[in-house]
C-alpha positions as CSV (number, residue, x, y, z in Angstrom):
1,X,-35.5,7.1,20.6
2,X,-36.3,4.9,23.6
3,X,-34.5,5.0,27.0
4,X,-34.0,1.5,27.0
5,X,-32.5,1.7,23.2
6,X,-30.5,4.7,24.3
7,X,-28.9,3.0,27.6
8,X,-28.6,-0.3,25.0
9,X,-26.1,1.2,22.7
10,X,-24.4,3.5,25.5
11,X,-23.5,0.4,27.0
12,X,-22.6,-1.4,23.4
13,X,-19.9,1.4,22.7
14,X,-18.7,1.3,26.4
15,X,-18.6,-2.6,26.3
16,X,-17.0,-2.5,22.8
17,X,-14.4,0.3,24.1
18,X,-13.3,-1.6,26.9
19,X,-12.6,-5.1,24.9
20,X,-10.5,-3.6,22.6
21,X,-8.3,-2.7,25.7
22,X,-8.1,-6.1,26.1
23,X,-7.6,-8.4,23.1
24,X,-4.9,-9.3,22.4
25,X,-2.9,-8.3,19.4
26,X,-3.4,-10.4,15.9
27,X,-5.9,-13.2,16.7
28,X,-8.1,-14.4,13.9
29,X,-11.3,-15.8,12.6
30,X,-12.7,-16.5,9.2
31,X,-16.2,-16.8,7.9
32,X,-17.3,-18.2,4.9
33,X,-20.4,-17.9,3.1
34,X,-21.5,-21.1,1.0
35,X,-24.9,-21.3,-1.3
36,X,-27.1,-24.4,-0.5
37,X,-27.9,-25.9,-4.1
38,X,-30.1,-28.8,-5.6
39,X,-26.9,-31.3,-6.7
40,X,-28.6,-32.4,-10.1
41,X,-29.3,-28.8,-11.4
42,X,-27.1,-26.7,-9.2
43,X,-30.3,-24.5,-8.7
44,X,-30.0,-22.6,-4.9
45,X,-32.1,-24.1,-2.8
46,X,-34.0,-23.0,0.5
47,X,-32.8,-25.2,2.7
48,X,-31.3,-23.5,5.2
49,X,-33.2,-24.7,8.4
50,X,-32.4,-28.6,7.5
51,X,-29.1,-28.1,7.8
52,X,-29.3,-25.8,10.4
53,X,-31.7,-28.7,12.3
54,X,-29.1,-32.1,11.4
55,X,-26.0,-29.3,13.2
56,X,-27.5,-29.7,16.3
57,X,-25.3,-31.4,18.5
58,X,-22.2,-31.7,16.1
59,X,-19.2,-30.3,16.3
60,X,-20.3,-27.5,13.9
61,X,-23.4,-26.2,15.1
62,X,-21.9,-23.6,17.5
63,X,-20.0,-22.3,14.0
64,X,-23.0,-22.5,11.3
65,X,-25.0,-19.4,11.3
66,X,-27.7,-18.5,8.8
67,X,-27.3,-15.8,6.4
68,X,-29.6,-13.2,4.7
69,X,-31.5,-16.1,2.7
70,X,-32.5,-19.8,3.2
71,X,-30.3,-20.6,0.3
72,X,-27.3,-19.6,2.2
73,X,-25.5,-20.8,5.1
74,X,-22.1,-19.0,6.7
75,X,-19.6,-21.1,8.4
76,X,-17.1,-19.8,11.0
77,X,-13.5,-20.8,11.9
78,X,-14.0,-18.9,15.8
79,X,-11.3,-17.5,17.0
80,X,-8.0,-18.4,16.7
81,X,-4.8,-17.9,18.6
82,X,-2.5,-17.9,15.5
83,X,-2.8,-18.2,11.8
84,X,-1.8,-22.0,11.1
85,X,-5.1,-22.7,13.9
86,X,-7.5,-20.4,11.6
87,X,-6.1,-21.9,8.1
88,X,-6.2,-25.4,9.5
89,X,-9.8,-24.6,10.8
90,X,-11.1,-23.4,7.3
91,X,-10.3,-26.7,6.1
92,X,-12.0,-28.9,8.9
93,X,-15.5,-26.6,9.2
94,X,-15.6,-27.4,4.9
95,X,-15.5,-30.9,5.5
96,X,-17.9,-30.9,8.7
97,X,-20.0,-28.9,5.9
98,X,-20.1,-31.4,3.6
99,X,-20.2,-34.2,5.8
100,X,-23.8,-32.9,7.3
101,X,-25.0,-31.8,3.6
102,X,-24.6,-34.3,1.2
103,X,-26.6,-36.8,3.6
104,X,-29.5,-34.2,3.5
105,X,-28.6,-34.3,-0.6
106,X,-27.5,-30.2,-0.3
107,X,-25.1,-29.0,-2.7
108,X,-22.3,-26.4,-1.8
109,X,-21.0,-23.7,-3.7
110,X,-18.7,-21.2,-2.7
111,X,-18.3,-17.7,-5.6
112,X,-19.3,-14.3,-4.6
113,X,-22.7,-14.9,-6.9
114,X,-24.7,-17.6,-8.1
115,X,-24.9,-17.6,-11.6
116,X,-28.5,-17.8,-12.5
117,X,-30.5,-18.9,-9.9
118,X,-33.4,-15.7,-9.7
119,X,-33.5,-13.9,-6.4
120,X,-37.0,-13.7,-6.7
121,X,-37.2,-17.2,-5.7
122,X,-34.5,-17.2,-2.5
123,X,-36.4,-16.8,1.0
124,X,-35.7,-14.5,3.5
125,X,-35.2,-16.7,7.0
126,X,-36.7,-16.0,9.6
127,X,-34.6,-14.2,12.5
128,X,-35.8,-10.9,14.1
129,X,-32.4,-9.8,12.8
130,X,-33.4,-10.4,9.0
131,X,-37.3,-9.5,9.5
132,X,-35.8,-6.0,10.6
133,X,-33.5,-5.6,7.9
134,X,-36.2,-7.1,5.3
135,X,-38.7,-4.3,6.9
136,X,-35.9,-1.7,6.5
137,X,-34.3,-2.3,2.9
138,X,-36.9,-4.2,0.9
139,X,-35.9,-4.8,-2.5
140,X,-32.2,-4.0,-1.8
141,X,-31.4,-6.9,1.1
142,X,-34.1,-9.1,-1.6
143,X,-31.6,-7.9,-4.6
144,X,-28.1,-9.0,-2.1
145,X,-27.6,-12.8,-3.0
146,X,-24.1,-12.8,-2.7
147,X,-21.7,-14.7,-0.9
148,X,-18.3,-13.6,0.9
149,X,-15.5,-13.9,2.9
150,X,-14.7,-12.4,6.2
151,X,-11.6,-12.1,8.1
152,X,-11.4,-10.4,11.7
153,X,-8.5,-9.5,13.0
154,X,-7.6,-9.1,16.8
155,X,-5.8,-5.7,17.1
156,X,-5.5,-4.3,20.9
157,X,-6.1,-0.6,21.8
158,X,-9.7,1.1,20.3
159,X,-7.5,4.0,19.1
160,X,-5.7,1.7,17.1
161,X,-7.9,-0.7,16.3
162,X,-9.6,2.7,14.4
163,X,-6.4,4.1,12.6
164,X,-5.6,0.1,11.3
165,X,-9.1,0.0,9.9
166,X,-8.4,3.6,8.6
167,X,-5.1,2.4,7.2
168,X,-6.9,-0.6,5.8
169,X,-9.2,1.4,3.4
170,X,-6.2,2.1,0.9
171,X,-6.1,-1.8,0.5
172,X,-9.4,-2.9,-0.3
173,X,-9.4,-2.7,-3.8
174,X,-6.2,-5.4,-4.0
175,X,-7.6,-7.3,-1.8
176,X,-10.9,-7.2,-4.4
177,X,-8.8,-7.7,-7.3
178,X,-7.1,-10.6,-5.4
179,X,-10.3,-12.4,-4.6
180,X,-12.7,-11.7,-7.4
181,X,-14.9,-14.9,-8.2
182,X,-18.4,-13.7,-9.3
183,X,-18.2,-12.9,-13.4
184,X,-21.9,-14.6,-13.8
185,X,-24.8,-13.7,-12.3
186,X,-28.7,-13.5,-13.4
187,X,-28.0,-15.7,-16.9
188,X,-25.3,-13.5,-17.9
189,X,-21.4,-12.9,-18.0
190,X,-21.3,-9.5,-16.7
191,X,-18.1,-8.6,-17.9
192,X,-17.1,-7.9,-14.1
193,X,-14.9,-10.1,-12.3
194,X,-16.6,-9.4,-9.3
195,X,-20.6,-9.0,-9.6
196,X,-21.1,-9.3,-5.9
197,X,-19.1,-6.0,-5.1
198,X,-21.4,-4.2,-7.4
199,X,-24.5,-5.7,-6.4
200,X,-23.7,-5.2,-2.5
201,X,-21.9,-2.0,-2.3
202,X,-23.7,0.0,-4.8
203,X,-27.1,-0.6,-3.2
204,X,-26.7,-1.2,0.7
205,X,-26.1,2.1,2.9
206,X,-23.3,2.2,5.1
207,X,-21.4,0.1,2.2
208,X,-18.4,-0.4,0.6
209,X,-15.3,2.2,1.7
210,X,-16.0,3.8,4.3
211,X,-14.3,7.4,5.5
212,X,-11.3,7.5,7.5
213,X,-11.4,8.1,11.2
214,X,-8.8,9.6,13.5
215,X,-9.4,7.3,16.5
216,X,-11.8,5.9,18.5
217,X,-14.1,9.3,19.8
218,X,-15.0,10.0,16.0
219,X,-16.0,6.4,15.7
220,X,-18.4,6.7,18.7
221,X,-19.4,10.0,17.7
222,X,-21.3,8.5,14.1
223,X,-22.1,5.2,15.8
224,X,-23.9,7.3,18.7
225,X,-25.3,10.1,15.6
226,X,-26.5,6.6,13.8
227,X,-28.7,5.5,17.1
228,X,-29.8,8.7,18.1
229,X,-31.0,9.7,13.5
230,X,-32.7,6.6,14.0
231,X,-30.7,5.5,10.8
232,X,-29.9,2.5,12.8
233,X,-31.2,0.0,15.1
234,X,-28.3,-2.3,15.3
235,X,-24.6,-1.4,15.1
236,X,-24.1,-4.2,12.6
237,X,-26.6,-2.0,10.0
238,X,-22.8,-0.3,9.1
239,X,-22.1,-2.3,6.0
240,X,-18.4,-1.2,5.3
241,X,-16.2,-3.1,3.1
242,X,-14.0,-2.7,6.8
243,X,-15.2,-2.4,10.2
244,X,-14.2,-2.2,13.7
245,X,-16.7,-4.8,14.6
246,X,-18.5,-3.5,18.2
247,X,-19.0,-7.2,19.2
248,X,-16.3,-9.6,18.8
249,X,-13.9,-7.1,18.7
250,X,-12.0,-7.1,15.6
251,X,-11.1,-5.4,12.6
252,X,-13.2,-7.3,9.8
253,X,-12.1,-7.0,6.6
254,X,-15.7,-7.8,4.2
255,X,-14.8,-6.9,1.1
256,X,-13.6,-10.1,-0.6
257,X,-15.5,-12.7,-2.6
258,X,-16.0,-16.2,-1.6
259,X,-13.5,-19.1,-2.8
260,X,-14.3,-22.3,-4.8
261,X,-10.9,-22.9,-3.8
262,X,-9.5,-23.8,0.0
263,X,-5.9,-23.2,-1.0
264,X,-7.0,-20.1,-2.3
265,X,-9.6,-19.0,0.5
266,X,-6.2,-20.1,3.0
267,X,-4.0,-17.7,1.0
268,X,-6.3,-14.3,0.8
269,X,-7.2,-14.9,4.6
270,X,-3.5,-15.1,4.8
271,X,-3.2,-11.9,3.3
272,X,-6.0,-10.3,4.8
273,X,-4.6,-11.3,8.2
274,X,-0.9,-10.5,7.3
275,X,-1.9,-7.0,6.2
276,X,-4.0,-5.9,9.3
277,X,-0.2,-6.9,11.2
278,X,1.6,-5.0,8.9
279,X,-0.4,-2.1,9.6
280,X,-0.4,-2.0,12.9
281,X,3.2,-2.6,13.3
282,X,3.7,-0.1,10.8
283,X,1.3,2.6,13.1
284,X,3.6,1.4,16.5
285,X,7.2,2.4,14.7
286,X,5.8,5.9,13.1
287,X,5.1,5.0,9.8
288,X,2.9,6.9,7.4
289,X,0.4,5.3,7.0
290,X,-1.8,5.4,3.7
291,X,-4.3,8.5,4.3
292,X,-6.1,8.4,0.7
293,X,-9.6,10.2,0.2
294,X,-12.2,8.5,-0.8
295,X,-12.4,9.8,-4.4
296,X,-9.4,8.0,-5.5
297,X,-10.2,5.0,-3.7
298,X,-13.3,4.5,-5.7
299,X,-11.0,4.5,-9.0
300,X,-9.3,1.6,-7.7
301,X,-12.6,-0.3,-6.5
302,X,-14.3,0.5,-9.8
303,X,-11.0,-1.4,-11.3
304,X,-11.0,-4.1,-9.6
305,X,-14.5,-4.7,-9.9
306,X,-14.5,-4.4,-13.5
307,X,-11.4,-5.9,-14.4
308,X,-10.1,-7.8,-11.0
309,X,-6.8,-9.0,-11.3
310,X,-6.4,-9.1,-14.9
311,X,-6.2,-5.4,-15.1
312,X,-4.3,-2.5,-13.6
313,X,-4.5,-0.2,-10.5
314,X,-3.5,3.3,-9.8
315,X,0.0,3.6,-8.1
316,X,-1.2,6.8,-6.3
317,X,2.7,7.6,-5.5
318,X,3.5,7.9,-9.0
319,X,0.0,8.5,-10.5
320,X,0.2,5.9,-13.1
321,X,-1.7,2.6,-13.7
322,X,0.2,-0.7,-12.7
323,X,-0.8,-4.2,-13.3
324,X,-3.3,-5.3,-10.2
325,X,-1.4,-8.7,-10.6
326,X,2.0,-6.7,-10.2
327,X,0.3,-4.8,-7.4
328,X,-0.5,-8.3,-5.4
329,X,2.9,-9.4,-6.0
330,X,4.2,-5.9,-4.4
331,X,1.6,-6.4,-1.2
332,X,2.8,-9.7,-0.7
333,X,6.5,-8.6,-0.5
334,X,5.6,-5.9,1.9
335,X,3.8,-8.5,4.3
336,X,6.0,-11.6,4.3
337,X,8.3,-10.2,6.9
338,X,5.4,-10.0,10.0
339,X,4.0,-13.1,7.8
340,X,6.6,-14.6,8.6
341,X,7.4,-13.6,12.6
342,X,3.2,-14.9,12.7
343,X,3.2,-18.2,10.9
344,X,1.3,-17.3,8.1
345,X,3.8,-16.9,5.5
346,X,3.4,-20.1,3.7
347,X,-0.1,-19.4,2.5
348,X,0.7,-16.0,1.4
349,X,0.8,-16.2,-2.5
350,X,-0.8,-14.4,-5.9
351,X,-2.5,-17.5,-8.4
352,X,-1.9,-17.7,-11.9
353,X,-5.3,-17.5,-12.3
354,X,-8.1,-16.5,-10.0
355,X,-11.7,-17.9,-9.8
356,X,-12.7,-15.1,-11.8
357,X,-9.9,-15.7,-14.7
358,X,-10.5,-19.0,-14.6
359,X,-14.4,-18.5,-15.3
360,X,-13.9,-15.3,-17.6
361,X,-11.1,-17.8,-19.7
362,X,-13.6,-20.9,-20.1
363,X,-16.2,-18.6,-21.3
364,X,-14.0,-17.4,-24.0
365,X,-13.3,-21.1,-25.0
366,X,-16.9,-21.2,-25.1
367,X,-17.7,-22.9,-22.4
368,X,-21.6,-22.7,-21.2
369,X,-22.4,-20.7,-17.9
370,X,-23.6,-24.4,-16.2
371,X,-20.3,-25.8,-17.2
372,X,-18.3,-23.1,-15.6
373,X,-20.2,-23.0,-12.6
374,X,-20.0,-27.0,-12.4
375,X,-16.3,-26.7,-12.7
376,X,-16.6,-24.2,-9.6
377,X,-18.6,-26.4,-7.6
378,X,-16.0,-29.9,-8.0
379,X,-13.1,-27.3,-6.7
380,X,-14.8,-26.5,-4.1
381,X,-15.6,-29.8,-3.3
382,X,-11.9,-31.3,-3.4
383,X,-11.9,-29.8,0.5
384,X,-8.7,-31.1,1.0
385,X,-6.5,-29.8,-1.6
């Protein structure tokens, strides 16, 4: 390894380390990930640069961002000082989103895969950050079409910024279950509610749930082993489904799907956000906090992949399965009380139906795979339900 690398992330960590000092406690942002698509055939389109190139000088161009491939773009709330800012946000970058596409005649989808479109065909864009990673993974970051959302989450002290995101890892797979939206992908109903998790987690390094760490010296120690293996160039190359993010600085939670639906996108950032608080409050008063191994977190992923929230979990405290929908409605509970001391207790709730149900229920009416994905595509367009 370079000096020059060296003194790089040495000055990253020290950076990253000091900022958590400082942020303050439970501020939040939200990205969301939307596929670019041709309007008549819903095809994904490469198209990314246009829209990129009609942001500049809008009042979106400092929160669009490309992502991965040119069929892709990722819109950002920035951050926000309290909840009811970020929710109200979501909605205002959608419609800035659709004001600057449908001029261009871009389509907008938001599930956590497209349902047929081939990757083979989606382009890689250009950035130095996505020519490394294309040079690095090859067929794996070719394979990831997928599109998510993010929540970060403002939690002040790097020690406990690390035992949140620890604490955080018990949580993932509800949080999956809750959000699953991707039953369709390459032509086919996959019989998973959420396609994306499999695709993404299952072949990216670094991916899905991570270890737990004690605080924030083990973190540096593996970020610092990382640079110094060479098994990373940039600190962002750690994939977890959570992360203390070594920029921003945040918890980010990464392991949900994206929504079709803004009321529903509002509600699992609500939980998402809600949660992190919970945690953290629960870490200050000396409460256990979940310390799960990984082994038995994988059951519940695997679960809520598979069967999202129309099937069961494993209550680890009495070893039994328990309906995931049942599960949500337990989480929920547990939160509203912070929920409601932060503002973000009317958006907390469970759906009859998630994006996934919905699809996975139209396909057993017989509904085609276009007409589902239609369906997905006129939600996500009614921006201000």
């Amino acid at each position: 390894m370079g000096e020059e690398q060296k003194v790089g992330y040495q000055e990253l960590l020290e950076r990253s380390r000091a900022a958590f000092e400082e942020v303050p406690d439970f501020t939040v942002a939200v990205e969301e990930e939307f596929a670019l698509l041709d309007p008549s055939t819903l095809d994904l389109v490469n198209r990314f640069e246009e829209l990129q190139l009609a942001a500049q000088g809008t009042a979106l161009e400092p929160h669009l961002v490309g992502e991965l491939i040119a069929s892709e773009v990722e819109v950002r709330t920035g951050r926000c000082d309290a909840f009811a800012d970020a929710a109200a946000r979501l909605g205002e970058r959608r419609e800035q989103l659709r004001a600057l596409a449908e001029p261009l005649g871009i389509g907008l989808s938001a599930v956590g895969t497209h349902p047929w479109s081939p990757w083979q065909e989606q382009r890689i864009i250009d950035t130095p950050h996505y020519r490394r990673n294309d040079e690095l993974l090859r067929y794996v970051v070719w394979r990831n079409n997928s599109f998510g959302l993010h929540v970060h989450v403002g939690v002040n002290g790097p020690d406990r910024a690390i035992r949140v995101c620890s604490a955080l890892r018990a949580y993932l797979p509800e949080l999956l279950a809750l959000s699953a939206s991707s039953p369709f992908v390459e032509g086919v109903f996959t019989h998973l509610h959420s396609a994306r998790t499999q695709i993404f987690t299952r072949m990216f390094p670094r991916c899905g749930i991570p270890d737990a760490l004690a605080g924030w010296d083990e973190w540096e120690r593996y970020v610092r082993f990382l640079y110094e293996t060479r098994s990373i160039g940039e600190h962002t190359q750690i994939w977890w489904s959570v992360r203390p993010h070594l920029a921003f600085p945040t918890v980010e939670i990464r392991i949900c799907d994206a929504q079709p639906d803004l009321g529903e996108a509002r509600s699992l950032a609500a939980l998402c956000y809600a949660l992190t608080a919970r945690l953290a409050r629960a870490l200050d008063e000396g409460e256990p906090l979940p310390e799960l191994p990984h082994r038995l977190l994988e059951e519940n992923l695997w679960r809520a992949i598979r069967w999202g929230l129309s099937g069961e979990l494993i209550d680890f405290e009495r070893e039994e399965p328990v309906p995931a929908r049942a599960r949500l409605e337990q989480l929920v509970e547990w939160v509203r009380p912070v929920a409601e001391e932060l503002g973000a207790a009317e958006w907390l709730a469970v759906p009859e139906r998630n994006a996934a149900e919905r699809q996975v229920a139209r396909h057993e009416e017989g509904a085609t795979i276009e007409q589902i994905f239609a369906e997905q595509v006129h939600r996500h367009e009614r921006v201000r339900s």
